[in-house]
Backbone of each chain as ProteinMPNN parsed JSONL, in Angstrom:
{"seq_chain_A": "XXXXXXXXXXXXXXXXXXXXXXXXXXXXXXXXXXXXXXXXXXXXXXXXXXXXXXXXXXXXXXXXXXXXXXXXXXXXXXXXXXXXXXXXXXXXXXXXXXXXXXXXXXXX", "coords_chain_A": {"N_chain_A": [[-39.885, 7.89, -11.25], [-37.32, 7.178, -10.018], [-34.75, 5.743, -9.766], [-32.417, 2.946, -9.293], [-29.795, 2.671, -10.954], [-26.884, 3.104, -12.69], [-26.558, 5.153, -14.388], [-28.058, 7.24, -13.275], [-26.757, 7.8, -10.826], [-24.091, 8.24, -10.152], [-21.049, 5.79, -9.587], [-18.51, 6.019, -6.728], [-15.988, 6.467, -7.175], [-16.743, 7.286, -10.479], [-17.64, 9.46, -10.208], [-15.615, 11.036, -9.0], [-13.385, 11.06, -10.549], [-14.837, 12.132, -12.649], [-16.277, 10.895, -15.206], [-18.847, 9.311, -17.097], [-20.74, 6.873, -15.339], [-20.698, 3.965, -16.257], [-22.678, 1.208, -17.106], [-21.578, -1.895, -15.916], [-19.117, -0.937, -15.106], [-15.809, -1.175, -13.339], [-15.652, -0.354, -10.774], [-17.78, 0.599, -9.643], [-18.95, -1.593, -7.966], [-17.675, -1.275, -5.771], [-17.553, 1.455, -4.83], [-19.365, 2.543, -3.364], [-21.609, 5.655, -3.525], [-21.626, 6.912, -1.356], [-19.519, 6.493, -0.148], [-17.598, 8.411, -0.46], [-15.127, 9.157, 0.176], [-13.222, 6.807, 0.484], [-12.638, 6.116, -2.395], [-11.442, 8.459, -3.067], [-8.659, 8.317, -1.651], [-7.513, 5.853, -1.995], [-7.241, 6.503, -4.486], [-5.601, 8.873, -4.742], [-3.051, 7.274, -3.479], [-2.689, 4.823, -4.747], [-3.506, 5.101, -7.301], [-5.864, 5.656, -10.135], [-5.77, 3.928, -12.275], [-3.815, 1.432, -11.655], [-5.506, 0.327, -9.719], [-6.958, -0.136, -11.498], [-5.921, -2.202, -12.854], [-5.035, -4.245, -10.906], [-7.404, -5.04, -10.326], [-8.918, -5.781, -12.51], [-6.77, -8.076, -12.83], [-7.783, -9.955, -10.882], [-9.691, -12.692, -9.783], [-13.629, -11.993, -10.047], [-14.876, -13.065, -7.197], [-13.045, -12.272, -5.741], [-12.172, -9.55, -5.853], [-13.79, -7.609, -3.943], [-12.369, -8.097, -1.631], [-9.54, -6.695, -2.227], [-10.371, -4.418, -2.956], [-11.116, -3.469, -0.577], [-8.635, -4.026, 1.432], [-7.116, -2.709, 0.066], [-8.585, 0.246, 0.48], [-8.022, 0.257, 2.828], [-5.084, 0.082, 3.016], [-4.725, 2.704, 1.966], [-5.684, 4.608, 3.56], [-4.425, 4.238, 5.367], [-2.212, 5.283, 5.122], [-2.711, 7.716, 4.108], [-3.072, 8.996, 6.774], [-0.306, 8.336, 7.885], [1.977, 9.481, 6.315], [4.52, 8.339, 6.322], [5.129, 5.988, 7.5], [2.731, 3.975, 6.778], [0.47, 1.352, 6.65], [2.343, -0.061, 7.357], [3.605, 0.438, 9.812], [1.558, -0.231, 11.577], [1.683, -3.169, 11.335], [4.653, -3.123, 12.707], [3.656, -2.242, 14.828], [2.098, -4.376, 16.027], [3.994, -6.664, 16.012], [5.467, -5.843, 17.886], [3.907, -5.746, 19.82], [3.175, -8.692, 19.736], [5.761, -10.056, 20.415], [5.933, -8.892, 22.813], [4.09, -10.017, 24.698], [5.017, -12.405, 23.893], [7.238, -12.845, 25.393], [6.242, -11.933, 28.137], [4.682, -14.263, 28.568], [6.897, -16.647, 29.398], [8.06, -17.177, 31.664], [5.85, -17.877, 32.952], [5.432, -20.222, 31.839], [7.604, -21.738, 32.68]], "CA_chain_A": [[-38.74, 7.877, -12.176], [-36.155, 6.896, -9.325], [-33.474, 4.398, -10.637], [-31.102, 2.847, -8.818], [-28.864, 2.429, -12.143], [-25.797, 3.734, -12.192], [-26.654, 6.149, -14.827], [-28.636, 8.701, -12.436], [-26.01, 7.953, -9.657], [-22.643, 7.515, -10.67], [-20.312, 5.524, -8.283], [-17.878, 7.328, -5.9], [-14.739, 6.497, -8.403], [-16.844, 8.101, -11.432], [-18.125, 10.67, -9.905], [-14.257, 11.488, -8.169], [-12.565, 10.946, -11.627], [-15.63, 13.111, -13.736], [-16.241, 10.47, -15.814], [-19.749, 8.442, -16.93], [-20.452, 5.679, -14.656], [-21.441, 2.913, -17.338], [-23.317, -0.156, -16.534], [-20.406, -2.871, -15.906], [-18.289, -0.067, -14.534], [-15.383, -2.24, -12.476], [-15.518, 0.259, -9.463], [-19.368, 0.715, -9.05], [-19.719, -2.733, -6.644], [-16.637, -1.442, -4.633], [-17.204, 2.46, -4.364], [-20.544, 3.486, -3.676], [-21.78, 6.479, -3.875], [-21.57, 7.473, -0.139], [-18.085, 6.948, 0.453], [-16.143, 9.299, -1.525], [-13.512, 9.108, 0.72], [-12.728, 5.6, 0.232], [-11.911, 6.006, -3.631], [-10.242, 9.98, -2.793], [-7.581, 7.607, -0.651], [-7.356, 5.08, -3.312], [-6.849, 7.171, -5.87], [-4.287, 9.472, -4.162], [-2.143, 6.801, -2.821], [-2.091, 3.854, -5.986], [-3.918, 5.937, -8.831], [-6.921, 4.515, -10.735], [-5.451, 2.612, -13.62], [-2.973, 0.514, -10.928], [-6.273, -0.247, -9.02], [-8.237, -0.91, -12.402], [-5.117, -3.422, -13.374], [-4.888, -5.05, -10.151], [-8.872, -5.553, -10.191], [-8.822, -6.624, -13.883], [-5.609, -9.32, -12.879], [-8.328, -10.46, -9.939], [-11.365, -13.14, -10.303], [-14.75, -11.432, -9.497], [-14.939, -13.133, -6.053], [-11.407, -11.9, -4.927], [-12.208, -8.043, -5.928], [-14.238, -7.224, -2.632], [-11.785, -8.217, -0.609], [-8.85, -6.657, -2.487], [-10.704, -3.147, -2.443], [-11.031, -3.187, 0.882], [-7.134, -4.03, 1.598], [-6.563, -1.134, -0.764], [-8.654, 1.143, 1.001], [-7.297, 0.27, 4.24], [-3.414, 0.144, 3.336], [-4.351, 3.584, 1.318], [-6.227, 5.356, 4.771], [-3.039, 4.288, 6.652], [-0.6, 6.004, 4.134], [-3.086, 9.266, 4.244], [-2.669, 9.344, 7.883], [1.05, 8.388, 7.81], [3.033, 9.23, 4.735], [6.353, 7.577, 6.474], [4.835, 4.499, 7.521], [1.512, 4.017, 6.532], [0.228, 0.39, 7.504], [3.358, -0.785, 7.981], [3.458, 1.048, 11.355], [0.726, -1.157, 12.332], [2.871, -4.222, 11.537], [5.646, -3.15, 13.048], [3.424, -2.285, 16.63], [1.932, -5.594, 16.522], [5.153, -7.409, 16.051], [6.06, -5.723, 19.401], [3.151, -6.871, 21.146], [3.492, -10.477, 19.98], [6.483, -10.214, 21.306], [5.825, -8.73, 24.366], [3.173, -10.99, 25.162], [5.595, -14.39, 24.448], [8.257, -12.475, 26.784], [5.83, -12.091, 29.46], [4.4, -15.61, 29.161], [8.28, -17.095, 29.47], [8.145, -17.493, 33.019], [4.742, -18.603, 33.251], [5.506, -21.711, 31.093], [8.604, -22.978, 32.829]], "C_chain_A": [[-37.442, 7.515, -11.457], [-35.952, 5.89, -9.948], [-32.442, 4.342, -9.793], [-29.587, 2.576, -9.594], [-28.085, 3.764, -12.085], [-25.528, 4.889, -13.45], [-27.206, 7.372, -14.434], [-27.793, 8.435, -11.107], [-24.596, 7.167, -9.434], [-21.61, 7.312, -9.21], [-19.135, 6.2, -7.688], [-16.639, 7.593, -7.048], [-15.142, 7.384, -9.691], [-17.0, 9.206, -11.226], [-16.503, 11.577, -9.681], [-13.473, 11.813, -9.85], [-13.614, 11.766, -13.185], [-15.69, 12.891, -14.93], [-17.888, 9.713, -15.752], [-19.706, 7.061, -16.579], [-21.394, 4.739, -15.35], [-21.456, 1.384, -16.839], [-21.466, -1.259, -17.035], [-19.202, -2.495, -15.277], [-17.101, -1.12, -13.096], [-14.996, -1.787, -10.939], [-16.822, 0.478, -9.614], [-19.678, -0.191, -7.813], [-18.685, -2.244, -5.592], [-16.677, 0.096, -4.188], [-18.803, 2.553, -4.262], [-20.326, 4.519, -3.618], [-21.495, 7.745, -2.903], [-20.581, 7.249, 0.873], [-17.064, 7.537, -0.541], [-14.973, 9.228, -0.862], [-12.669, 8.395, 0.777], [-12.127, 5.405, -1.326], [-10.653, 7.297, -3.39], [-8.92, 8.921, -2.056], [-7.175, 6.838, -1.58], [-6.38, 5.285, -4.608], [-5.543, 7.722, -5.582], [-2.684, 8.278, -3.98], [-1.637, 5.424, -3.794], [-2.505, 4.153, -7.418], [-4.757, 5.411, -9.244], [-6.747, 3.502, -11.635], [-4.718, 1.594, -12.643], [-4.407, -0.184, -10.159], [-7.052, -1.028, -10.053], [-7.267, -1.783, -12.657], [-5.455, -4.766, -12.669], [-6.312, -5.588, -10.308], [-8.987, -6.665, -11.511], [-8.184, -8.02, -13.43], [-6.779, -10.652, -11.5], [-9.568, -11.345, -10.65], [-12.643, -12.194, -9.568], [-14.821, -11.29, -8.288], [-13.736, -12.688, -5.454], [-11.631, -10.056, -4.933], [-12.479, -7.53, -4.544], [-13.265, -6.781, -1.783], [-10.404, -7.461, -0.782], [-8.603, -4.935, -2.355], [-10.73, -3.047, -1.279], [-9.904, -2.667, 1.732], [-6.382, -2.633, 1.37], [-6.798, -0.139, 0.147], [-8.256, 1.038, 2.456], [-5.759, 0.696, 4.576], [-3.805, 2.393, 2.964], [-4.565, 4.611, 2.85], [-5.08, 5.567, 5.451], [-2.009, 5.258, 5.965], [-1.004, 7.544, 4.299], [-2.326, 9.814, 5.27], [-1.689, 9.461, 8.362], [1.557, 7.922, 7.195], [4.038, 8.441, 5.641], [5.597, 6.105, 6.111], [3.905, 3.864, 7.068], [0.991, 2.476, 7.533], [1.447, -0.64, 8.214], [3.558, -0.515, 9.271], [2.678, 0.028, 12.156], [1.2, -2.83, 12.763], [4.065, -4.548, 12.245], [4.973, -3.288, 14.821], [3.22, -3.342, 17.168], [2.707, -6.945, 16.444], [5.966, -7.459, 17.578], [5.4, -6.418, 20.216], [3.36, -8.16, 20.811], [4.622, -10.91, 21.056], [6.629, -10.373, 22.369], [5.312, -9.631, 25.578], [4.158, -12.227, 25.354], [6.652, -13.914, 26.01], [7.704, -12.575, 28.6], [5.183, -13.643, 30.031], [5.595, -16.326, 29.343], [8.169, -18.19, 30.923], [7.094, -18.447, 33.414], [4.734, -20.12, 33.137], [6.734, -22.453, 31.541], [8.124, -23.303, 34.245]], "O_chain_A": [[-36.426, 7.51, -12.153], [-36.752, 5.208, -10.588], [-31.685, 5.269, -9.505], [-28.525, 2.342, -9.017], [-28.36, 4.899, -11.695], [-24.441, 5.464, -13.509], [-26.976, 8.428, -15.024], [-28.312, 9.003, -10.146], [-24.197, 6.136, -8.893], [-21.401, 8.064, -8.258], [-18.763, 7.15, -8.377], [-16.42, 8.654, -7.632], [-14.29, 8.156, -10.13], [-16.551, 10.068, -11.982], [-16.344, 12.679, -10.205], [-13.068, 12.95, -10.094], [-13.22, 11.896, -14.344], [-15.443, 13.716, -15.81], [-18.326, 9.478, -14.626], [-19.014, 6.2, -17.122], [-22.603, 4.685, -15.126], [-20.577, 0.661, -16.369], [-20.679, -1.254, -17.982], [-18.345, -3.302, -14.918], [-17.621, -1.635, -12.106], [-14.341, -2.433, -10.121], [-16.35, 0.941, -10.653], [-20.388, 0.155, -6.869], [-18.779, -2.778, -4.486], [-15.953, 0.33, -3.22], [-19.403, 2.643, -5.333], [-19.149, 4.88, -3.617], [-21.261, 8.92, -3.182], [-20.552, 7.528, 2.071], [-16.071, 7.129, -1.144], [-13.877, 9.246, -1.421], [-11.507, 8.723, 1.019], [-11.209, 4.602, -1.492], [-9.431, 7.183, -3.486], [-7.922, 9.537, -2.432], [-6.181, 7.308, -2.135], [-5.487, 4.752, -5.267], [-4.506, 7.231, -6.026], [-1.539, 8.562, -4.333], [-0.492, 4.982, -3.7], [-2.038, 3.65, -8.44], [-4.748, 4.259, -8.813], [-7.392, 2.461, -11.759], [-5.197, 0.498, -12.934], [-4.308, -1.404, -10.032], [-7.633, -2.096, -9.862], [-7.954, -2.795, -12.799], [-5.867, -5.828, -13.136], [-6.333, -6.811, -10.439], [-9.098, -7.891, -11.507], [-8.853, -9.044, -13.574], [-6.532, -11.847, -11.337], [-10.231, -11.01, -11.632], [-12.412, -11.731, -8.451], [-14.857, -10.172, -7.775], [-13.703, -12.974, -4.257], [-11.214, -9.395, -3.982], [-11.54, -7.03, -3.924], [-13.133, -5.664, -1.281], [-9.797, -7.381, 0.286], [-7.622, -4.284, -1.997], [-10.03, -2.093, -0.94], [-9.849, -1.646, 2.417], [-5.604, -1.893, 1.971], [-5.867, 0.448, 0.698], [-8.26, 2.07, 3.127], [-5.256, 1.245, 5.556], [-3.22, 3.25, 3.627], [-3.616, 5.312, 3.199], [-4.696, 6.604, 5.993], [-1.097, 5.856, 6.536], [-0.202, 8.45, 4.527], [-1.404, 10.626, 5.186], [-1.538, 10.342, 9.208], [1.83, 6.731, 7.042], [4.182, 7.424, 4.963], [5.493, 5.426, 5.09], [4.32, 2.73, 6.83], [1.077, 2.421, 8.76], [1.469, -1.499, 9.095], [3.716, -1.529, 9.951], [3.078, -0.47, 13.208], [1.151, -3.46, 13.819], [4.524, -5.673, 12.444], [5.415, -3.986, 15.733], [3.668, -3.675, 18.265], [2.239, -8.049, 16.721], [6.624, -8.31, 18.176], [5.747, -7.285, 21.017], [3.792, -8.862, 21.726], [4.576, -11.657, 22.034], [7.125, -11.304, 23.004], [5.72, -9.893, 26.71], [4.262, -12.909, 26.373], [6.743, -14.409, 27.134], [8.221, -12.954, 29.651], [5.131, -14.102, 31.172], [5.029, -17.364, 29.687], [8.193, -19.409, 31.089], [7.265, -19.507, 34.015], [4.283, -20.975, 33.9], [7.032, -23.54, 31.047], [8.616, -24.248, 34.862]]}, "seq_chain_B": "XXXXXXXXXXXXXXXXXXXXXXXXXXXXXXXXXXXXXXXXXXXXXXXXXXXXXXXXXXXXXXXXXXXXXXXXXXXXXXXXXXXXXXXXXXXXXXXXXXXXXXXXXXXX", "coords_chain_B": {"N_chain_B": [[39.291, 6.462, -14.714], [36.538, 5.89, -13.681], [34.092, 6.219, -12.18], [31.525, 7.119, -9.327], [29.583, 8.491, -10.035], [26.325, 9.835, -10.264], [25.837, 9.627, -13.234], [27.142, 7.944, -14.752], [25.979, 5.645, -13.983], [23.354, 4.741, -13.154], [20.169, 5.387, -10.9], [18.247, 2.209, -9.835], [15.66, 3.303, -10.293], [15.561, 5.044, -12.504], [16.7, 3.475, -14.715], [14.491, 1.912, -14.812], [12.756, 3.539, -15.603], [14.025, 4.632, -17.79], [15.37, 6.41, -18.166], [17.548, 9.403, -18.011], [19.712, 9.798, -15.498], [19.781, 12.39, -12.916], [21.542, 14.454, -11.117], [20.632, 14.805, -7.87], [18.466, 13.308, -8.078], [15.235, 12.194, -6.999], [14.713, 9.674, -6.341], [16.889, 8.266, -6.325], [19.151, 8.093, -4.105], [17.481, 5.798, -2.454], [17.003, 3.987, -4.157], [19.167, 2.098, -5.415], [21.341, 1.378, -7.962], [21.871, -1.686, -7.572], [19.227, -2.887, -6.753], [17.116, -3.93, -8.39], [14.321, -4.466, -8.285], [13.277, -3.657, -6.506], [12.546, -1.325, -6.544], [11.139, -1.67, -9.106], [9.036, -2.949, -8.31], [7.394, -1.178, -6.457], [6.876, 0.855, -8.457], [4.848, -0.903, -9.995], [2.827, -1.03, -8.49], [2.18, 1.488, -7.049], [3.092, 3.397, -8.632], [5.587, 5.621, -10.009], [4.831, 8.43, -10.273], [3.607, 9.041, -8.313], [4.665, 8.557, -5.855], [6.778, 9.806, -5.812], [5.407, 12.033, -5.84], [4.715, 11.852, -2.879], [6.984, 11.811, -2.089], [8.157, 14.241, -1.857], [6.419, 15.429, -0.64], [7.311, 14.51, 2.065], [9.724, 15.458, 4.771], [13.623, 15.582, 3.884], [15.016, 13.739, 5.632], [13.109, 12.032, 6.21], [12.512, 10.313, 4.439], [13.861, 7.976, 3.803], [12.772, 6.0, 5.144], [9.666, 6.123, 4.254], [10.033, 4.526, 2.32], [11.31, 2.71, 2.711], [9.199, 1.448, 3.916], [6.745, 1.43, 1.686], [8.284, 0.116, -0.221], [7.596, -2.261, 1.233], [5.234, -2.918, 1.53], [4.822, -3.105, -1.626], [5.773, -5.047, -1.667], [4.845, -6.955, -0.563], [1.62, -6.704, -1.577], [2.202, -7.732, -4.411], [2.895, -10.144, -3.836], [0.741, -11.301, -2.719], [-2.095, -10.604, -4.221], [-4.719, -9.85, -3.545], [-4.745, -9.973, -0.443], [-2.297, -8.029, 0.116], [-0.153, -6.179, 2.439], [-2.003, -6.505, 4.251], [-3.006, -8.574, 5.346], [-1.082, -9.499, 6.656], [-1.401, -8.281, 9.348], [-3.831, -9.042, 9.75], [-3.145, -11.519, 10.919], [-1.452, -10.833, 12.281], [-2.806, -9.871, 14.421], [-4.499, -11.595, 14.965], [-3.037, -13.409, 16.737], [-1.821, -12.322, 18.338], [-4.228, -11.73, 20.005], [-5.013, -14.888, 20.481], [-2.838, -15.197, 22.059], [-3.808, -13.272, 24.084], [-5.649, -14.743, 24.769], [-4.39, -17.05, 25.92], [-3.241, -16.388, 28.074], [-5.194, -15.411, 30.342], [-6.277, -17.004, 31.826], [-3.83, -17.59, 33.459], [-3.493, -15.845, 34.808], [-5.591, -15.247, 36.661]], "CA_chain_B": [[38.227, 7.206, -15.513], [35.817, 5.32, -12.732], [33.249, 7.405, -10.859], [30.374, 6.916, -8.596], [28.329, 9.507, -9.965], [25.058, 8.922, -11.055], [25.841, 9.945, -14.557], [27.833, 6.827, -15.009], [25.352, 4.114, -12.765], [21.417, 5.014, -12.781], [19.737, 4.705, -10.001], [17.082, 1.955, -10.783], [14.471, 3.748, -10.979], [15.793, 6.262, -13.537], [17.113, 2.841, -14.923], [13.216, 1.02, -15.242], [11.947, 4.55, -16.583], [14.735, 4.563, -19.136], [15.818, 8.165, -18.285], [18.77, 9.584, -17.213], [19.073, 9.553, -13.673], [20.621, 13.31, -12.807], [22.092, 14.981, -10.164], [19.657, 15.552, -7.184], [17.079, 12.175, -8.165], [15.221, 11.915, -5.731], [14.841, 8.132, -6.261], [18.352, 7.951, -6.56], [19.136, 7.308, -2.62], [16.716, 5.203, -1.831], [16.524, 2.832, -5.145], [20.337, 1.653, -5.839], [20.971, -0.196, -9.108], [21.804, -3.387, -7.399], [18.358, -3.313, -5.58], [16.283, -3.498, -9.468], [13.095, -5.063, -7.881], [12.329, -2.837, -5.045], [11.734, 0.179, -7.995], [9.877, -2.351, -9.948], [7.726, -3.648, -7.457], [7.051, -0.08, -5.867], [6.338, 1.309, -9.508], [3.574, -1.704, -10.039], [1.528, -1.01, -6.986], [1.875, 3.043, -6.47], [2.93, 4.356, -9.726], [5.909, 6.555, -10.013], [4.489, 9.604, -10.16], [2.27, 8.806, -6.583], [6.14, 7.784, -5.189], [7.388, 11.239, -5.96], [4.788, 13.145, -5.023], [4.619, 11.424, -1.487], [8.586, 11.774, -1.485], [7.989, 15.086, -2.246], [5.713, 15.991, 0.586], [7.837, 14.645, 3.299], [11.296, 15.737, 4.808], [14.496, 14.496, 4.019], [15.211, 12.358, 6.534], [11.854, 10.7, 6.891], [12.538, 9.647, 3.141], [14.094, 6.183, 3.464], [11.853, 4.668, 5.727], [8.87, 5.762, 3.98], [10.226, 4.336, 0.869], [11.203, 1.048, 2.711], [7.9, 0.891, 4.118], [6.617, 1.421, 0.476], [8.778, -1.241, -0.759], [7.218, -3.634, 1.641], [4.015, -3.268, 1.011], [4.258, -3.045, -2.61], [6.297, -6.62, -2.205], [3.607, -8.052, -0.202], [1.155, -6.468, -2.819], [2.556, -8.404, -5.761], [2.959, -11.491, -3.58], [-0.83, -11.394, -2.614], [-2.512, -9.083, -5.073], [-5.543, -9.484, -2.895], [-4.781, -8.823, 0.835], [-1.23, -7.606, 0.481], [0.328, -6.65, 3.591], [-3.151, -6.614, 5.037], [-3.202, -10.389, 5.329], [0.067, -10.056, 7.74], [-1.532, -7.357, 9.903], [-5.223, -9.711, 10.221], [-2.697, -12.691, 10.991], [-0.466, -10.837, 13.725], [-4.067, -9.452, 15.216], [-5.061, -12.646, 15.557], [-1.909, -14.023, 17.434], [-2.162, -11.367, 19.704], [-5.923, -12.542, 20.601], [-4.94, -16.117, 21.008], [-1.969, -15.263, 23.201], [-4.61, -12.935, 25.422], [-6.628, -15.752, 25.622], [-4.178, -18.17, 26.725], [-2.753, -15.613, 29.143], [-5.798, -15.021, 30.803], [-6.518, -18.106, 32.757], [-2.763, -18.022, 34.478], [-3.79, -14.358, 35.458], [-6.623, -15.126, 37.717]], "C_chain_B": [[36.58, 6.959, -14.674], [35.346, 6.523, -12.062], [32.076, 6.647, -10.518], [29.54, 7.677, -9.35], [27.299, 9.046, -10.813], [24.703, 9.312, -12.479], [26.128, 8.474, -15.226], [27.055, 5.329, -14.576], [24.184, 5.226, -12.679], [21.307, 4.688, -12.228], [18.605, 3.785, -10.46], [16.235, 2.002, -10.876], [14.404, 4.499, -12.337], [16.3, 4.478, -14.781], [15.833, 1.927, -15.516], [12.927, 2.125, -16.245], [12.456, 4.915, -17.068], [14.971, 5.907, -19.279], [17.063, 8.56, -17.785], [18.599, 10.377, -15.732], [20.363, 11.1, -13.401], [20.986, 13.576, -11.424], [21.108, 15.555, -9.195], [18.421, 14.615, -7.315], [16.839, 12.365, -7.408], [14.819, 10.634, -5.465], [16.153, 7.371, -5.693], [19.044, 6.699, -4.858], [18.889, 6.334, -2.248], [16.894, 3.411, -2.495], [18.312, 2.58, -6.233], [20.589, 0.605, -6.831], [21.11, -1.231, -8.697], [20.862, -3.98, -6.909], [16.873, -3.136, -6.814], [14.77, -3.851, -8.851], [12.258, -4.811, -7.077], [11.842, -1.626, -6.119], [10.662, -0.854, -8.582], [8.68, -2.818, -9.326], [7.092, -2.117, -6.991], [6.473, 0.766, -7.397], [5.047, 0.591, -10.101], [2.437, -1.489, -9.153], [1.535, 0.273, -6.885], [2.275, 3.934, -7.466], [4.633, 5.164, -9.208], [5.757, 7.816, -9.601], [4.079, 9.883, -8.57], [4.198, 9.196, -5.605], [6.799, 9.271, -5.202], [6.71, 11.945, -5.429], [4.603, 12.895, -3.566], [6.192, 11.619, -0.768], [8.725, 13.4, -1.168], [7.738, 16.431, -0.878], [6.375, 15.717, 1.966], [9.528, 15.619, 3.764], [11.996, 14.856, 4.513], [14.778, 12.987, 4.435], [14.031, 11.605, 7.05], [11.522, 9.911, 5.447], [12.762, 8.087, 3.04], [13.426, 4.909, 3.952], [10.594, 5.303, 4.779], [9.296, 4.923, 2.892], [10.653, 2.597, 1.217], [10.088, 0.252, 3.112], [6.722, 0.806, 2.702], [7.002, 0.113, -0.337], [8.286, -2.736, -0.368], [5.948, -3.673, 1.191], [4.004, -3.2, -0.347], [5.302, -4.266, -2.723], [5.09, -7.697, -1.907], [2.456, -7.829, -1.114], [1.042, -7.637, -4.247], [2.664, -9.559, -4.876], [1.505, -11.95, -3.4], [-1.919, -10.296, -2.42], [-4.18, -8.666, -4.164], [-5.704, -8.81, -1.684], [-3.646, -8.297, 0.964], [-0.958, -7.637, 1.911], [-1.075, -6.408, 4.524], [-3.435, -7.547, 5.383], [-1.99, -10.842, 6.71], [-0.34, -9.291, 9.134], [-2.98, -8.221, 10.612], [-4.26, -10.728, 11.236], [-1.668, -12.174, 12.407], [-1.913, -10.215, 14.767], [-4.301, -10.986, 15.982], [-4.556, -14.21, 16.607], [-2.231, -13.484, 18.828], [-3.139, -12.224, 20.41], [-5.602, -13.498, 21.208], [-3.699, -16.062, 21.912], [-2.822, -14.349, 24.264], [-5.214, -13.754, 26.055], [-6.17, -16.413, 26.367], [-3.269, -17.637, 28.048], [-3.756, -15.413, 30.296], [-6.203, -15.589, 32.086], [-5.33, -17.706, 33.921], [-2.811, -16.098, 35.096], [-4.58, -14.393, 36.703], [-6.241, -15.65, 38.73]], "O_chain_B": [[35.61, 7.662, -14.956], [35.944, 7.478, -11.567], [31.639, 5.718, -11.197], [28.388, 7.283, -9.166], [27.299, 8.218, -11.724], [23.545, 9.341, -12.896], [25.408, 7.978, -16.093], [27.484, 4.2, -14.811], [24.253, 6.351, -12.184], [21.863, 3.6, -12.074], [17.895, 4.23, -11.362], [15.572, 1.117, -11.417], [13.43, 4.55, -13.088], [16.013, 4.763, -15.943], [16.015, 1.267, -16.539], [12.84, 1.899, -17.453], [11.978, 6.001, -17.394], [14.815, 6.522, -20.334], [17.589, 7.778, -16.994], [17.797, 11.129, -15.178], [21.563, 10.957, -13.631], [20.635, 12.749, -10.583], [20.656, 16.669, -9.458], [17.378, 14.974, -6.768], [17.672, 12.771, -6.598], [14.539, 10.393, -4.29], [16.354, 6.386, -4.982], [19.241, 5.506, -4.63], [19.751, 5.677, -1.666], [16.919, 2.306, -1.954], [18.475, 2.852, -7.423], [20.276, -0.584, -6.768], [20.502, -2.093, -9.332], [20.945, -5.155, -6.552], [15.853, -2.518, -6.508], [13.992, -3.01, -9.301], [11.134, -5.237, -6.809], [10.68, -1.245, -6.264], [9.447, -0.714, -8.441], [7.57, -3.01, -9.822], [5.926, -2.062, -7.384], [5.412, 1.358, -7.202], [4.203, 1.294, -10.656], [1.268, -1.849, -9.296], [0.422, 0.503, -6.412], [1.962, 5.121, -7.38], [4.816, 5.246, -7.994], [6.425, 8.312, -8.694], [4.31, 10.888, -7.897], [4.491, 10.138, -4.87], [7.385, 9.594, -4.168], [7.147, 12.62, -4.497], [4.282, 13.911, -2.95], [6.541, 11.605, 0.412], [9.42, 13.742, -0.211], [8.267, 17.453, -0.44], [6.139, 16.454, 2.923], [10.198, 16.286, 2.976], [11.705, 13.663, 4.604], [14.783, 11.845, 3.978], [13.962, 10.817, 7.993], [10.589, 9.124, 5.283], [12.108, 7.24, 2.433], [13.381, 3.717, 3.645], [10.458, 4.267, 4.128], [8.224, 4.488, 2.47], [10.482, 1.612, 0.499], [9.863, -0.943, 2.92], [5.807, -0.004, 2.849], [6.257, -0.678, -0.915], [8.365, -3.808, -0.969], [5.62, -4.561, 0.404], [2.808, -3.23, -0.639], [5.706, -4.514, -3.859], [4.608, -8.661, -2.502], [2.125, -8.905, -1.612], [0.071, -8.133, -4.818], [2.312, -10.431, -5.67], [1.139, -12.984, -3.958], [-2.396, -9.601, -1.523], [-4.683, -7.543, -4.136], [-6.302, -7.754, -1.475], [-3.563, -7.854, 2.109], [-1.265, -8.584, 2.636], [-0.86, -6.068, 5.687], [-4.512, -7.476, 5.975], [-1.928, -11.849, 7.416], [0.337, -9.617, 10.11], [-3.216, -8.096, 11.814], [-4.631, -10.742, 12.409], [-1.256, -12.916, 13.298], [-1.732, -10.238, 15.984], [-4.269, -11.317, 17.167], [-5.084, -15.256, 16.984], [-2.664, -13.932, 19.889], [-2.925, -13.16, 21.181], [-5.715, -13.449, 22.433], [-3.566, -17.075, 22.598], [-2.568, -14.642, 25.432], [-5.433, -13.826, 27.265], [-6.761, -16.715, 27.404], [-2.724, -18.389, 28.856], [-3.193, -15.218, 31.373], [-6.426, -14.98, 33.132], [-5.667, -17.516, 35.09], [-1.965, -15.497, 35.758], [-4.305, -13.687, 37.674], [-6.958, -15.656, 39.73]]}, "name": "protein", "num_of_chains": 2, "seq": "XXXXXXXXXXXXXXXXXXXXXXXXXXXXXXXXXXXXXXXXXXXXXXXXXXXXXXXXXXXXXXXXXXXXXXXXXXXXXXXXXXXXXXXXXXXXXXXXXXXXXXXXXXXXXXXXXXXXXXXXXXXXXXXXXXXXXXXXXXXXXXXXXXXXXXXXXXXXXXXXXXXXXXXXXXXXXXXXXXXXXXXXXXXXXXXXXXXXXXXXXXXXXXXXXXXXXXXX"}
C-alpha cells in the first residue's frame, strides 16, 4: 500500500503550514518532506503567500532555482537578522578588492 | 503652522499601508516619505508584518542597517525575481576564483 503521492506524505511546506498537500501543490517539487527546515526559514523570513506569488509570477523551469535563492537568502537572515546575505556580499566585495590591490604591483 | 512631526508627513510605509503613521513607528526612521520605493519593494518580498517582527527582535541601533540590508535584497529581488541578490554573491565568488587563479602562477 506504500505511495509515494503526496497524499500519504505531505510536502515540508504542507505539513509546516497544517494544511492538505494536494496533487499539483506549487511547493511539493521544492520542499520535500525531509527538509523542514528549508520551508521553517522560508516561511519565517518572506511568508508563504510572497513565496507562492513570486513562484506563481515564475515559469516552471525558473522555480527550482528561485527556491533555492530563497532558501539561501532566508538561512542567511536566520543566522543574521542585521545583515543576512548581504554580509556575504559585502565580505566578498572586500576580497575582490583585496586580491586586485595585491595584484597592482605584480602587473606593472 | 509647519512641523516635522509625523502626524503631518507619514513615513512611507505608514503611507503604502494607508494608516496613520504615529508617534514611535517603528518604520518611521528607517522608511522616509521621499524614499516611497524602498517600503514598497521591502513590503513585496518580506511582507510587512515579517519587517516588524525582525525589527522587533533586534536592538535599536542595529535597526538601520538591517533594514538597508533588507532594502537591498528586496531591490535585487524584484530586479531578478529568480536569483535576487544571490546572482551577485555566485558572480563575486566567481571573480574571486578567477583572480586566485591568475594569482597563482606569479606566486610560484
Amino acid at each position: 500500500m506504500a505511495s509515494s503521492s503526496s497524499y500519504n506524505c505531505p510536502c515540508a511546506a504542507c505539513k509546516f503550514l497544517r494544511r492538505k498537500c494536494m496533487p499539483g501543490c506549487i511547493f511539493a517539487p521544492y520542499f520535500p518532506p525531509e527538509e523542514p527546515q528549508k520551508f521553517a526559514n522560508v516561511h519565517k523570513i518572506f511568508g508563504a503567500s510572497n513565496v507562492t506569488k513570486l513562484l506563481n509570477e515564475l515559469l516552471p523551469h525558473q522555480r527550482e532555482d528561485a527556491v533555492n535563492s530563497l532558501a539561501y537568502e532566508a538561512e542567511a537572515r536566520v543566522r543574521d537578522p542585521v545583515y543576512g546575505c548581504v554580509g556575504a556580499i559585502s565580505f566578498l566585495q572586500r576580497q575582490v578588492q583585496g586580491l586586485q590591490n595585491l595584484m597592482r604591483p605584480m602587473l606593472i
